[in-house]
N, C-alpha and C positions, 0 to 999 in steps of 0.2 A: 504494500500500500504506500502510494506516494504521497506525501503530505507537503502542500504549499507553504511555502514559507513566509511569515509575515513582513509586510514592507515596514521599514524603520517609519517611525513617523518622530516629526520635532521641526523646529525651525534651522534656519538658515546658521550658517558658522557667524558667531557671534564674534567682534574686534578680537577681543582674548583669545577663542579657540582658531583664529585665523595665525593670530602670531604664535602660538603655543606650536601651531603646524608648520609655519615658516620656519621656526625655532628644531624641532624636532627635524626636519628633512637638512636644517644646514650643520647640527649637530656636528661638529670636529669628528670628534669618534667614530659615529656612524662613517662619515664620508671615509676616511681612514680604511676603515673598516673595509668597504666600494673597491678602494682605492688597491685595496692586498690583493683582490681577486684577479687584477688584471682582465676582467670580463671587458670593463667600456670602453667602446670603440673597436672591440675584436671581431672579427670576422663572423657571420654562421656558425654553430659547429651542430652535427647532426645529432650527437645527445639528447642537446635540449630541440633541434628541430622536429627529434623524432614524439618528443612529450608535447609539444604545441599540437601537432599533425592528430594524435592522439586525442587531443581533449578537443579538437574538434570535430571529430568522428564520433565518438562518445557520448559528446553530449551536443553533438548535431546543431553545435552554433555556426556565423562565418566565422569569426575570427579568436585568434586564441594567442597568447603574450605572456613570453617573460621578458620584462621591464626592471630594470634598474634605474633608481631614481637621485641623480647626483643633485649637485646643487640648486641647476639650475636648469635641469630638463629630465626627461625620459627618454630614455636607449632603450631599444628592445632588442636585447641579447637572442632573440628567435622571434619568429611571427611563422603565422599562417593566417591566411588570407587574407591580409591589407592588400589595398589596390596599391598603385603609384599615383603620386609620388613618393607617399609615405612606406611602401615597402622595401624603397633604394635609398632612401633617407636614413631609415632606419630610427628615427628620432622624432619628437612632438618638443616645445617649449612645456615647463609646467602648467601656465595655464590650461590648456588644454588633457593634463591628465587627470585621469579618476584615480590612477597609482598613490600617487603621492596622498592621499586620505589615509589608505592601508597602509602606508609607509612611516606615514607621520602618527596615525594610534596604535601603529601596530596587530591594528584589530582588523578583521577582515571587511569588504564590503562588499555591499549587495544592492544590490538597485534594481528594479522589476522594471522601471521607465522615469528617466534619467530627468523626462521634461515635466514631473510629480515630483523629483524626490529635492526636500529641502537643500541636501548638501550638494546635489553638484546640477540642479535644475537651470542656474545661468553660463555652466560650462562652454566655452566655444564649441568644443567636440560634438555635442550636439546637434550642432547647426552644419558646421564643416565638415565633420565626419561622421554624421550619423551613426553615433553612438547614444543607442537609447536604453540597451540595458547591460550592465555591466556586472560581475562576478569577479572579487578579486582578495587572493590571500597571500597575505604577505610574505614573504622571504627572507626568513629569520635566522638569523646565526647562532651559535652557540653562547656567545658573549649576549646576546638581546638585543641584535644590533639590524635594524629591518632594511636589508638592501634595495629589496624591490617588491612585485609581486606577480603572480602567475596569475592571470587573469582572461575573461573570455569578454567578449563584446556582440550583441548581438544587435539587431538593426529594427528590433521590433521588440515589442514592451515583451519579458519574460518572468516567467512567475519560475524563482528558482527554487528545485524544492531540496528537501535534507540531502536526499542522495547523491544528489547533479554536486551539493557545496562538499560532500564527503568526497566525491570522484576529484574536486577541485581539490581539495587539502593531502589529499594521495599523490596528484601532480607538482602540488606546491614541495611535499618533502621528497618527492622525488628530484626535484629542480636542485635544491639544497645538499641533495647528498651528492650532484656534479658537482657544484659550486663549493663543496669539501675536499671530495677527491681531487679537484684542482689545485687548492689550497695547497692541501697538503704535500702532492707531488712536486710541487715548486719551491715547499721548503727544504724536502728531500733533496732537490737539486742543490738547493742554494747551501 
């Protein structure tokens, strides 16, 4: 039995929770953190292309994203199914991400339809990129340090339910245990 899940309700990000989120994504640490994995700016690698490809088979959305969220944009360390120009770009400015919410509480998000939901209903992505409903959990390290998040986008309102967000949270620690054995293999080198 598939149980819908309920849409967040509340208002808009408030001055404080806007700067708490600026604050938390420009975090030193965190960036640091980013900065070990040597992910941004690298190439594809079919790892993670092969867990986007996946979750969007799966759970039969377009498009599916691991995003990494530096200071001052979103890298998408894999995609499946962005059009172009944003597939050769590989990147968005933050205003435009739903990432950096998950990013910056570390909690996961969910949006059934993007142009209802208080936190991200005046997003450009909306309008630009038809992004209207979005699934995204975050990419968490060992230390508690949220690099990015694996997340899916779909182009029409979705009611996400437990199981599609448990398939998501499978994919997300699957992302993370790349993003370890990378780590790790490169201290081994070094």
């Amino acid at each position: 039995l598939r149980r819908k899940r309920d849409r967040p309700r509340g208002k808009r990000l408030s001055p404080k929770k806007k700067d708490d989120l600026i604050e938390a994504i420009g975090n030193e640490a965190r960036l640091e953190a980013l900065k070990r994995t040597s992910l941004l700016d690298s190439p594809p690698e079919e790892a993670f292309d092969r867990l986007t490809r996946l979750a969007t088979a799966v759970l039969r959305v377009p498009v599916a994203l691991v995003s990494l969220v530096d200071g001052d944009r979103q890298f998408f360390k894999s995609q499946s199914g962005l059009s172009e120009p944003l597939a050769t770009s590989r990147q968005t400015p933050l205003t435009h991400s739903f990432c950096k919410h998950a990013v910056g509480s570390r909690e996961p998000l969910v949006v059934g339809d993007a142009r209802r939901h208080p936190v991200v209903q005046r997003n450009p992505a909306i309008s630009e990129l038809g992004v209207i409903a979005y699934a995204g959990i975050p990419l968490i390290t060992s230390e508690g340090h949220a690099l990015g998040a694996f997340c899916v986008v779909d182009g029409q309102p979705h009611d996400w339910t437990d199981e599609e967000l448990g398939i998501l949270r499978v994919l997300a620690q699957s992302t993370m245990s790349e993003i370890d054995l990378r780590r790790m293999a490169s201290e081994l080198r070094a």
